[in-house]
C-alpha positions as CSV (number, residue, x, y, z in Angstrom):
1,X,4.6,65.4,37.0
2,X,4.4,63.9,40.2
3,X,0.4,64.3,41.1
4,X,-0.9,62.2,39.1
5,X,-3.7,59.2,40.6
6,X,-2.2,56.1,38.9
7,X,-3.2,54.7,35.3
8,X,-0.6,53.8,32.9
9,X,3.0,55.1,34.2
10,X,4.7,58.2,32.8
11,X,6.7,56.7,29.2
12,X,3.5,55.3,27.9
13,X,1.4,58.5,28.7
14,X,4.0,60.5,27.3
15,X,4.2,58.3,24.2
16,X,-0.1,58.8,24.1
17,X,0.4,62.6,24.8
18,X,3.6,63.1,21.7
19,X,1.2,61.3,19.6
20,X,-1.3,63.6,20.3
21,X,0.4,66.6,20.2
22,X,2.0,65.8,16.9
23,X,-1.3,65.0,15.1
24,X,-2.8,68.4,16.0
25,X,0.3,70.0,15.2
26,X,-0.2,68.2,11.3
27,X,-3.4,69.8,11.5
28,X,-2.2,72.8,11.8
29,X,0.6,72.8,9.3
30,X,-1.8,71.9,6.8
31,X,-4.3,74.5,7.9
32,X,-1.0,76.9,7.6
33,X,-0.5,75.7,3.7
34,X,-4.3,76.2,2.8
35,X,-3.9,80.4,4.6
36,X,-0.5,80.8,3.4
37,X,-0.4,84.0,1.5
38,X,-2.7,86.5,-0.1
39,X,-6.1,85.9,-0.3
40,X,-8.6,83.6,2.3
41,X,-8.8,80.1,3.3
42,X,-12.2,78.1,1.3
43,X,-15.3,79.3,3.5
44,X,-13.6,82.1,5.7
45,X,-15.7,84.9,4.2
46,X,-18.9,83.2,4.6
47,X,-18.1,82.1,8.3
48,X,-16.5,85.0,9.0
49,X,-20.6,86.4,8.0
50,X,-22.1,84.0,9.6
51,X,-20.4,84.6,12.8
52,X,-21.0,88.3,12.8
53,X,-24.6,88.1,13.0
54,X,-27.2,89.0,14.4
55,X,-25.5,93.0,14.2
56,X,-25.5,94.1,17.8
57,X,-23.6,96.2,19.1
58,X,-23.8,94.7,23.1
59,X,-22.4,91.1,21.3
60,X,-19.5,93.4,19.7
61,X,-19.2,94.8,23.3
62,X,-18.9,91.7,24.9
63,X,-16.5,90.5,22.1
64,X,-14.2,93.5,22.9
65,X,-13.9,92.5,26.8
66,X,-12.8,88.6,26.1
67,X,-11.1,89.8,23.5
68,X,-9.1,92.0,26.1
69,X,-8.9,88.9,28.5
70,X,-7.3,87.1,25.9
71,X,-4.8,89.8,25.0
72,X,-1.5,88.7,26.2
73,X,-0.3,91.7,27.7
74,X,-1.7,92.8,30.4
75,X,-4.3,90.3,31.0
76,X,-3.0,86.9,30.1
77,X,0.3,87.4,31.4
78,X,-1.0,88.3,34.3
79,X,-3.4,85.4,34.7
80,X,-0.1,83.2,34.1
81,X,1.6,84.9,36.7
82,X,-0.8,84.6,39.6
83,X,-1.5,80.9,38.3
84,X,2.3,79.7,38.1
85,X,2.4,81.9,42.1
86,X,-0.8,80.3,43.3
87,X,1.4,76.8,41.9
88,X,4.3,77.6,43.7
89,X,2.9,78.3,46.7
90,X,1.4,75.0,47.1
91,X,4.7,73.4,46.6
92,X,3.9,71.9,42.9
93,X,7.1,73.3,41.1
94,X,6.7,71.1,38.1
95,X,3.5,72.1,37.6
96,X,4.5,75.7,38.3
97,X,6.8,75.1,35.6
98,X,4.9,73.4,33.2
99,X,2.3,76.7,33.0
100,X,5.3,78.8,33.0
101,X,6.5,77.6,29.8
102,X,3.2,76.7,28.4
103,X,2.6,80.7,28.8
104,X,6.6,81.6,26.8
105,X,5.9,79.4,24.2
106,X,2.8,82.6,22.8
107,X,6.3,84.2,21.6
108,X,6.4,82.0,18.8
109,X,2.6,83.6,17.4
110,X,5.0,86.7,15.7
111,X,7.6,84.5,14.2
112,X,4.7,82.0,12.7
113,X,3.0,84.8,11.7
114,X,6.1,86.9,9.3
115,X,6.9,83.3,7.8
116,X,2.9,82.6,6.8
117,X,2.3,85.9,6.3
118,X,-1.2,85.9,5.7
119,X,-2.9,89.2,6.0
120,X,-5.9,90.0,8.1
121,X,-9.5,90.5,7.1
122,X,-10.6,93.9,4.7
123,X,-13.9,96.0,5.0
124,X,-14.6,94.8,1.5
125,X,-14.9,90.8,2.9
126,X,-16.2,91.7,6.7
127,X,-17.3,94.2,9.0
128,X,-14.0,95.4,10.8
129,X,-15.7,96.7,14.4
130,X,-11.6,96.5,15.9
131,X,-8.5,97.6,14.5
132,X,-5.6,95.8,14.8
133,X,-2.1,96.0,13.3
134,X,-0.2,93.3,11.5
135,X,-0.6,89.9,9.9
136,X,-3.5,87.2,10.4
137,X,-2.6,83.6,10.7
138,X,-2.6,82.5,13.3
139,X,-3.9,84.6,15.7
140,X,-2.1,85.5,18.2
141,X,-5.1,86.1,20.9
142,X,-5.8,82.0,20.4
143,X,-2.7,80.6,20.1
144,X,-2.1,82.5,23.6
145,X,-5.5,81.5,25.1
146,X,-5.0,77.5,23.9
147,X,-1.8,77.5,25.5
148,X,-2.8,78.7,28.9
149,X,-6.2,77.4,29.4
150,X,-5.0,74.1,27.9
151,X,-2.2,73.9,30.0
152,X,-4.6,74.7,33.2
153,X,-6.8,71.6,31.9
154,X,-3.9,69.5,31.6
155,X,-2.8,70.5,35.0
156,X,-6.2,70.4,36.9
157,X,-6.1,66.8,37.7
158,X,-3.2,66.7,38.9
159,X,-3.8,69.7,40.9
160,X,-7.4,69.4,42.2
161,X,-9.0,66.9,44.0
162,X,-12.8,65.9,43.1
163,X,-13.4,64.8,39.1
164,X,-16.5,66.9,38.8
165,X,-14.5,70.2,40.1
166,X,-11.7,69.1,37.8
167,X,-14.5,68.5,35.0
168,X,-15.9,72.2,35.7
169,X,-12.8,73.2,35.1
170,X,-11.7,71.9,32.1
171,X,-15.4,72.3,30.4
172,X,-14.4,76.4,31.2
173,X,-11.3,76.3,30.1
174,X,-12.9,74.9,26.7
175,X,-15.5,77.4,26.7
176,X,-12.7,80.1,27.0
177,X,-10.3,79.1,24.4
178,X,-13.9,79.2,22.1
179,X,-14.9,82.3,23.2
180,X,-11.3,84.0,22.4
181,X,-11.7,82.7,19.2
182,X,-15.0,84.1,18.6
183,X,-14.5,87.4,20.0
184,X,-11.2,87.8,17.0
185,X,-14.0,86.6,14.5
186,X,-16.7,88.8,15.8
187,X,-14.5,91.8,15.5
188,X,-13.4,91.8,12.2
189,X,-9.4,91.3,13.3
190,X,-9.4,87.3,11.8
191,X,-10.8,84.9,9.9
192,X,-12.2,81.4,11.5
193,X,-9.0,80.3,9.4
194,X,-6.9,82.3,11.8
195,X,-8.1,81.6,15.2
196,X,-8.3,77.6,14.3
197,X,-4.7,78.0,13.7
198,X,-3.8,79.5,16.8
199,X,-6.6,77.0,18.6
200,X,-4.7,73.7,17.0
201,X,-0.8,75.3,17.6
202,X,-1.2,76.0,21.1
203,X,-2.9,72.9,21.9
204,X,-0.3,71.0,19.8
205,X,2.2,72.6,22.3
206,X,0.4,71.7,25.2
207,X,0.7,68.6,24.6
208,X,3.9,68.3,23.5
209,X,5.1,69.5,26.8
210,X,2.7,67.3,28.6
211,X,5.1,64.3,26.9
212,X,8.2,66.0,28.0
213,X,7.4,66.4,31.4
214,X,5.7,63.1,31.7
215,X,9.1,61.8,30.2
216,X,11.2,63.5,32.2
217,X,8.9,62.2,35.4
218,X,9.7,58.2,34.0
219,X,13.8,59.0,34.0
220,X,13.5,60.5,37.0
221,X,11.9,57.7,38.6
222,X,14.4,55.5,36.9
């Protein structure tokens, strides 16, 4: 990408970022073999528990609305269009782009999902305050909510001058990927085992396209 403020040039923070990206994606594959199949991943139940106390029912509320904001369609999709406009309008196509496919790559939460086929908690293990349809790992509402607000971390320095407003940034986007992840939790839809899943494959992603672009910027300025 082409906004960047100097440091190392593009081919060795590519190299850093593939590294990176293919070290959380290791994670995850071993998370995937330990929630593989029938049955629960060692110490979902109990912090599965542990995250759905205190009872409350303005918590399970509150769960329910970033829950919604982390549902792909409407309200993430939507959030990725305005954010790949709001790019394009300031002339930064790449990272239009980058955002863009950053946001496609949540189709791939279905296809991970019928090949681990892991199912989703039961009233007999948690309380279930949501319903939702379907198979477990790795949830769907994280994998979609690391790859957009990791991708807008990844692309707020580039994009914003001022390191605390980029900091502020990134420290929300953090708190929103965590919170999405909660709110799944909270409601009974996943277990922790789930939304880590989706948390380390979107970020894996991120960063994977991160070293694309970044090696696509050093050819190009080759």
């Amino acid at each position: 990408m082409s906004h960047g403020r100097g440091g190392p040039n593009p081919a060795d923070r590519a190299r850093r970022w593939l590294v990176v990206g293919l070290v959380i994606l290791v994670a995850a594959l071993g998370l995937t073999v330990v929630a593989a199949g029938a049955g629960t991943a060692p110490g979902d139940i109990a912090i599965a528990r542990a995250m759905q106390r205190p009872p409350s029912e303005q918590l399970d509320a509150a769960a329910h609305i970033i829950s919604d904001v982390g549902d792909e369609f409407p309200a993430m999709a939507l959030m990725a269009l305005v954010g790949v406009a709001l790019l394009l309008r300031h002339g930064w196509r790449d990272l239009a782009l980058f955002l863009a496919i950053a946001a496609a790559l949540r189709v791939l939460g279905p296809v991970l999902k019928v090949l681990i086929n892991s199912p989703r908690p039961t009233l007999e293990a948690v309380i279930v305050v949501a319903q939702a349809d379907g198979l477990g790992f790795p949830s769907g509402h994280a994998l979609g909510a690391a790859l957009f607000y990791g991708a807008i971390a990844v692309i707020a320095p580039q994009a914003i001058g001022g390191p605390m407003v980029v900091r502020a940034i990134q420290a929300l986007a953090v708190v929103m990927m965590m919170l999405v992840a909660w709110s799944r939790v909270r409601l009974g839809v996943h277990w922790p085992s789930d939304v880590a899943g989706g948390l380390l494959y979107g970020l894996g992603l991120v960063c994977l396209v991160q070293a694309a672009f970044l090696a696509w910027q050093s050819r190009v300025r080759t």
